[in-house]
C-alpha positions in Angstrom: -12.7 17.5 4.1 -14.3 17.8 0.6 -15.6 15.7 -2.0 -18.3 15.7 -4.9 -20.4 13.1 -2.9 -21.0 11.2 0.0 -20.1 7.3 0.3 -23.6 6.5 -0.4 -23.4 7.4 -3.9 -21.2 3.9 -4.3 -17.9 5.6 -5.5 -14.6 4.8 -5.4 -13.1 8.5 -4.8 -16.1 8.7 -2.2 -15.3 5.4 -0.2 -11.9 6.2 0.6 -13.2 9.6 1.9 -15.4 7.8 4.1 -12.8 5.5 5.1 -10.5 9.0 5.7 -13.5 10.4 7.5 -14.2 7.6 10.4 -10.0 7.1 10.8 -9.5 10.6 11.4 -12.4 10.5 13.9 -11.5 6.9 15.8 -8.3 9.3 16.1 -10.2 11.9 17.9 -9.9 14.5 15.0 -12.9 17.0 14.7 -13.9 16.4 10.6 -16.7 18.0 8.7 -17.1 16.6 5.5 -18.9 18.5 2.6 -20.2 17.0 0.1 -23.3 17.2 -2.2 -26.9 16.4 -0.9 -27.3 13.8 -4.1 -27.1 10.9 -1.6 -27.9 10.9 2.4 -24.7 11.8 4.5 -22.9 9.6 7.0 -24.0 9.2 10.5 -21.8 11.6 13.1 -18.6 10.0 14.3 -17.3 11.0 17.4 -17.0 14.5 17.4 -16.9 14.3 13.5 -20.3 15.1 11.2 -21.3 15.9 7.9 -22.3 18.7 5.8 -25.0 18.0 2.7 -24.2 21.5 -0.1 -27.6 22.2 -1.6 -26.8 21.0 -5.7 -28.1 20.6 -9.1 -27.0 16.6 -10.1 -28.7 17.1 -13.8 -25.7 16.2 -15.5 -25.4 12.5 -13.7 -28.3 11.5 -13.8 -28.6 12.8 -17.9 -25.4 11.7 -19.2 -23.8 9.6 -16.0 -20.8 12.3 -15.6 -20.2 12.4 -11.6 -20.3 16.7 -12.0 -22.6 18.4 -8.9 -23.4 22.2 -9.7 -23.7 24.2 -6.4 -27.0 26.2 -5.9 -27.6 29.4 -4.9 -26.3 29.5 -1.1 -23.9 26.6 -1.1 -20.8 29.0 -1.6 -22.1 30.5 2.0 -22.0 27.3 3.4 -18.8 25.8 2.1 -17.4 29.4 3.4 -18.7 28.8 6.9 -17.2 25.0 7.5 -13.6 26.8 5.7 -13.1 29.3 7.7 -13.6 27.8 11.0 -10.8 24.9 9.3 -7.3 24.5 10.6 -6.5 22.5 7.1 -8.7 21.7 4.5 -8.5 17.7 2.6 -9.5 17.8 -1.0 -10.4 14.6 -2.8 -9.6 15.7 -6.7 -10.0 19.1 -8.3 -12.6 19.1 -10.9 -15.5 19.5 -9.1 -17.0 23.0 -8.8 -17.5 22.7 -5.0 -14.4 21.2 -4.7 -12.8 24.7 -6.6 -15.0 26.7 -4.2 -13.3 24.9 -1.5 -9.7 25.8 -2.6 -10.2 29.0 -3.6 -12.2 30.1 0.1 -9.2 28.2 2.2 -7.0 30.5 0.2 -8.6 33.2 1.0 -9.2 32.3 5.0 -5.4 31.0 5.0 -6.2 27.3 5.7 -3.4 24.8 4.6 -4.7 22.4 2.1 -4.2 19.3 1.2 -5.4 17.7 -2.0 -6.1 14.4 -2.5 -5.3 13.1 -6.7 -7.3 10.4 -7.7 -7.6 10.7 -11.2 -4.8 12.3 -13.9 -6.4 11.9 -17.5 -9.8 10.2 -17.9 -10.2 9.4 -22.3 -13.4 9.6 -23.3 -15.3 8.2 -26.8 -15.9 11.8 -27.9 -13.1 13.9 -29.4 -14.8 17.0 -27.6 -14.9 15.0 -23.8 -11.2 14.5 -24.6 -10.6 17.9 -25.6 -12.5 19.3 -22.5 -11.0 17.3 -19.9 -7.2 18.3 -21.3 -8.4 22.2 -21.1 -10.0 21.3 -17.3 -6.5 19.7 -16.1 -5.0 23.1 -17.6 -6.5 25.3 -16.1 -7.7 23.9 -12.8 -6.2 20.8 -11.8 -3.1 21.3 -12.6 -3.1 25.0 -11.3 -4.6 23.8 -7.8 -1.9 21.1 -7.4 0.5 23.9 -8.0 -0.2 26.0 -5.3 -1.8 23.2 -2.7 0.6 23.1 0.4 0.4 19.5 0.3 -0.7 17.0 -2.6 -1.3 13.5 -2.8 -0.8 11.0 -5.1 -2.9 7.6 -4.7 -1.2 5.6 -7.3 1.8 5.8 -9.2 0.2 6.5 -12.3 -1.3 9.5 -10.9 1.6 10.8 -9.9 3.6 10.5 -12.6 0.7 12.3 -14.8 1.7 15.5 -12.9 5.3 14.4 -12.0 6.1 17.7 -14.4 4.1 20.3 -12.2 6.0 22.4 -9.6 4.9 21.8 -6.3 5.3 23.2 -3.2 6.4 20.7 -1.3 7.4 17.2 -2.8 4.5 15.2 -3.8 3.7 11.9 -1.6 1.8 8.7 -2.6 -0.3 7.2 -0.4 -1.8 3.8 -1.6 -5.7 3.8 -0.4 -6.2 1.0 2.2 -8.7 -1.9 2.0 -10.8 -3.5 5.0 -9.3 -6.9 5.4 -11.6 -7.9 7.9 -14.4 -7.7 5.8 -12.8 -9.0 2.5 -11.1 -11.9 3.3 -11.3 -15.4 2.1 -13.8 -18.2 2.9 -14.6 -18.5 6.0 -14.6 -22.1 8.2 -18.9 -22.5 7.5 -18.7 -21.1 4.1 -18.6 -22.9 0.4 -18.7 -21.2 -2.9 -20.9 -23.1 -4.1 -23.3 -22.0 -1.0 -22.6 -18.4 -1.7 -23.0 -18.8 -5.5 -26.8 -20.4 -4.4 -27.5 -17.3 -1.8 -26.4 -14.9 -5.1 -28.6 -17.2 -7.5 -25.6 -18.0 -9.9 -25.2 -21.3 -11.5 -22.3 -23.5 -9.7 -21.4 -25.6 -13.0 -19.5 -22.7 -14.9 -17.0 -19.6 -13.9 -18.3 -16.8 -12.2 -16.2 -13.3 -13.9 -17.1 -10.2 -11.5 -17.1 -6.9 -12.4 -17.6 -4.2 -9.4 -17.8 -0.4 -10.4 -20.1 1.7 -11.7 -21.6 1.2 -15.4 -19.9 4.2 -17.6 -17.6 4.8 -20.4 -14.5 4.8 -18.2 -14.8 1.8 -16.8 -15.1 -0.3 -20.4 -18.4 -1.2 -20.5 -18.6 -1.4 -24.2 -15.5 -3.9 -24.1 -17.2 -5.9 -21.1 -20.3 -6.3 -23.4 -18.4 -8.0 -26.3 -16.5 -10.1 -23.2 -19.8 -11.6 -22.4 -20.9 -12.1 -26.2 -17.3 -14.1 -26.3 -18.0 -16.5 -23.3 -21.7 -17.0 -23.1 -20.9 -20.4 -21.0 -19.4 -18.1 -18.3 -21.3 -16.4 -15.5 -20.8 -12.8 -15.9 -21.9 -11.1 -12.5 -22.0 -6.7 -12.5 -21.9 -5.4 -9.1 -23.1 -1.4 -9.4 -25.2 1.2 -11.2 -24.9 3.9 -13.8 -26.2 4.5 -17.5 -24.8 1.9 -19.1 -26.6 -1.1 -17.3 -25.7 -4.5 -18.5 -29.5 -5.7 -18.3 -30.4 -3.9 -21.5 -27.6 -6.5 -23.1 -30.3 -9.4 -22.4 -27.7 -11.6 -22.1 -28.6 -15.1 -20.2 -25.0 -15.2 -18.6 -25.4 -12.0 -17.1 -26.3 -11.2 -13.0 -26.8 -7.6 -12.2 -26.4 -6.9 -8.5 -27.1 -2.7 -7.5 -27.4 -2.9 -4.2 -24.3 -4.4 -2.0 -22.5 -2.8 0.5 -20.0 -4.1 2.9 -20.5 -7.7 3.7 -22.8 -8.2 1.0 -20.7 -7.1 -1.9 -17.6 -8.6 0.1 -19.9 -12.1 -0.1 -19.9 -11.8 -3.7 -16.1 -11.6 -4.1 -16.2 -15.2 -2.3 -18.8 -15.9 -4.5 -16.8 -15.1 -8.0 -13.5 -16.9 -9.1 -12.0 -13.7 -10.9 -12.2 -9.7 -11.2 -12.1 -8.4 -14.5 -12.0 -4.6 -14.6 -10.9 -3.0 -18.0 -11.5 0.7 -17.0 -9.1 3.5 -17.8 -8.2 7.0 -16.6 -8.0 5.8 -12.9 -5.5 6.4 -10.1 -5.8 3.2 -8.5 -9.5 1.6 -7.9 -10.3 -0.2 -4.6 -11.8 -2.9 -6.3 -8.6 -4.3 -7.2 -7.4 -4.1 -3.9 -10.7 -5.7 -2.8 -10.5 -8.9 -4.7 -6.5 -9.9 -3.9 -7.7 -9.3 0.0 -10.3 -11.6 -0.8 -8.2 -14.3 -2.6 -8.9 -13.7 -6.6 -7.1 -13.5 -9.4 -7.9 -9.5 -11.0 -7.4 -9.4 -14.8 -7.1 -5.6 -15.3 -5.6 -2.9 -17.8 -2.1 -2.0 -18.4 -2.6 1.1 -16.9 -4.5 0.5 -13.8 -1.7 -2.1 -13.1 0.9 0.9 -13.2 -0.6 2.3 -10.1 1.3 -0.2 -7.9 4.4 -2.3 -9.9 4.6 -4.7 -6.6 1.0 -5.8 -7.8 3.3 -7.4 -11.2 3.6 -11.1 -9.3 -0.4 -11.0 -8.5 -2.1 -9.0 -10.9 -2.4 -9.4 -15.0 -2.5 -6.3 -16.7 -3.8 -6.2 -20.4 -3.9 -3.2 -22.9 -7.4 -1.5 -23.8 -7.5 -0.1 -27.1 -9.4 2.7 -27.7 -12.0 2.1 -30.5 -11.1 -1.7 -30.8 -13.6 -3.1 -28.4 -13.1 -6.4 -30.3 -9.6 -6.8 -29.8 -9.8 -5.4 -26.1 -12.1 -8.1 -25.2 -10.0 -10.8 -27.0 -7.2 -10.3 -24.9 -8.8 -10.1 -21.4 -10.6 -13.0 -22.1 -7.9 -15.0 -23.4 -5.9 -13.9 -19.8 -9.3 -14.8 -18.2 -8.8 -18.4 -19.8 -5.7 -19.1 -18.7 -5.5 -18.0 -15.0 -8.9 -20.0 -14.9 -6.6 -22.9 -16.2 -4.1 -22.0 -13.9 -5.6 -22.9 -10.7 -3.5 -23.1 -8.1 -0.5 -22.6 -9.4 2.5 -21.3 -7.2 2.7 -17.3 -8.1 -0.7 -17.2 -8.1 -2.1 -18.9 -5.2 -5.2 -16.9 -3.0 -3.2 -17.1 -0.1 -0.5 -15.1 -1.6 -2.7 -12.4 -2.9 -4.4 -12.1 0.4 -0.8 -11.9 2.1 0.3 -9.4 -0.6 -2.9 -7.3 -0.3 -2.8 -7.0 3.9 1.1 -6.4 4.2 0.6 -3.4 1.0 -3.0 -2.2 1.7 -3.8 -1.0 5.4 -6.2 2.0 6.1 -4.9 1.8 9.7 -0.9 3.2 8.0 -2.7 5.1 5.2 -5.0 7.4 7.9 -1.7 7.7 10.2 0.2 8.9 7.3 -2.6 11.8 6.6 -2.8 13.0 9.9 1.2 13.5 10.4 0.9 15.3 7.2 -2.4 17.1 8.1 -0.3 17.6 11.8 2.9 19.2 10.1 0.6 21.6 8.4 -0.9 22.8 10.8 1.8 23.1 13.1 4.0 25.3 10.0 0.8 27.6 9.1 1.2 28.3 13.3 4.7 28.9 13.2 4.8 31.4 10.3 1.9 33.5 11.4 3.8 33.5 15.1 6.6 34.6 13.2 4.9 37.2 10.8 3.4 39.1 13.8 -0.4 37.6 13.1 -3.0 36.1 15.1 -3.0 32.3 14.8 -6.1 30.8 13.8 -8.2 28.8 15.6 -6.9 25.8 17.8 -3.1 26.7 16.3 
């Protein structure tokens, strides 16, 4: 299994690998994942480990674009884990070790599966725009092509490449959410107690944002969000370039280092989700805060990814270019779920019920291993049947 990083780098694309990663081994499945050495790699899991590829990570930690460049020797080590692979998993395309990936497990014959995330992410800059259309072109759209299997996590992903020709019809796949550790308030828990461990003032709102701080994710409409509603508590859970401390804004709480129960604490904490990011498949965050009971205000788009979520989720337009007007809206659907309370299609309950029966990591993992399974089992059959030695374990 491949991605650009490990789950410590406090991604979206890279939690649901991790989550992919221990299923697959509670399942007694043998993974090695590769990923860049940017962050520390998981712990061993059963008879499943990781593998850290030697890389450059300039261009995050410059311009906070998620883009590893392999060093010198990390093709020989992504060629090693390939070819001793009865299927390769891919989480997204454009990544250059991701590309190296493809292109060795076509040349070692392993059946691959990719894993979409992401269609078109629109950038400020005309020549971001321009470069990610010519990327989709030419790789992304070119690897989905000629994948055995592909994977769509959202509907909006999948009907950004509905067009391609695939080998095999296309499957979605919504990614699952731990609903043991975001849940409601427990028995010997308050708000208010949670909003004192967190240090946010119990008199006013509490908005949550959880990703990380770039373009993509509308931080530039979040900032004139806040300048709207200074008597609101504004709280950022995550990291990146664009870090709402430089606002100086009183109503703002920066939070950049929870994980698991922590950052599930927080959603508890918070009485909505805000998140007006485009260019996403379908971000766990969302999924997150109805398992723990919140209202989400998000964009049109990211709504798209799952129609059931219409009865639970609002989904407002971001204009590109008009942060003003952006921020406007979302704070004006803000206002009035806050007004709304309790009312009857929007109770916690239900969004926790919606989110367990939709969301479950336990179907989601089952699902990628019959598919993983039928692979493996048809790359047997047709070397059997071509004359050729089977590769290992088939």
């Amino acid at each position: 299994m491949a991605s650009h990083y490990f789950a410590s780098h406090r991604g979206g694309i890279e939690s649901v690998a991790e989550e992919l990663f221990g299923g697959l081994a509670a399942r007694e499945q043998e993974v090695a994942w590769i990923a860049s050495d940017a962050t520390p790699p998981p712990n061993p899991a059963g008879r499943s480990h990781a593998v850290s590829l030697r890389v450059f990570n300039l261009v995050e930690e410059r311009v906070g674009l998620p883009f590893p460049i392999p060093k010198l020797g990390t093709l020989r080590e992504i060629s090693r884990e390939v070819s001793v692979a009865e299927i390769l998993i891919l989480h997204d395309c454009l990544y250059l070790t991701n590309i190296l990936a493809f292109l060795l497990a076509r040349f070692h014959r392993v059946p691959t599966i990719i894993i979409q995330h992401t269609s078109f992410i629109p950038y400020s800059l005309c020549v971001l725009n321009a470069g990610m259309r010519f990327a989709n072109a030419i790789v992304t759209k070119p690897m989905l092509s000629h994948a055995e299997k592909v994977v769509f996590i959202s509907e909006t992903t999948g009907d950004y490449f509905r067009h391609l020709h695939f080998r095999s019809s296309p499957e979605i796949i919504f990614n699952g959410v731990d609903i043991e550790l975001y849940r409601r308030l427990g028995e010997n828990e308050t708000k208010a107690g949670l909003q004192r461990q967190y240090g946010l003032p119990q008199d006013r709102p509490v908005i949550l944002f959880v990703g990380r701080f770039v373009e993509k994710k509308g931080m530039s409409a979040m900032k004139r969000m806040v300048e709207l509603h200074p008597d609101w508590t504004w709280a950022f859970a995550g990291w990146g370039p664009l870090d709402p401390n430089a606002w100086n804004a009183a109503n703002v709480r920066v939070f950049s280092n929870l994980r698991g129960p922590s950052m599930a604490a927080l959603y508890r904490a918070s009485d909505l989700l805000v998140l007006p990011s485009t260019g996403e498949g379908f971000p766990l965050v969302v999924q997150e805060a109805l398992a723990s009971g919140l209202p989400v205000v998000c964009s049109q788009e990211t709504l798209g990814a799952d129609p059931a979520m219409n009865a639970h989720v609002r989904g407002i337009p971001v204009y590109s270019g008009e942060d003003d007007r952006t921020a406007r809206e979302f704070v004006s659907a803000i206002e009035e779920l806050l007004h709304a309370g309790a009312s009857s299609n929007d109770r916690p309950g239900e969004r926790r019920a919606f989110a367990v029966s939709r969301y479950s990591w336990r179907t989601a993992v089952e699902r990628y291993l019959q598919v993983a399974v039928g692979l493996v089992h048809g790359a047997a059959s047709h070397s059997a049947a071509a004359g050729k030695s089977p590769r290992r374990g088939q």
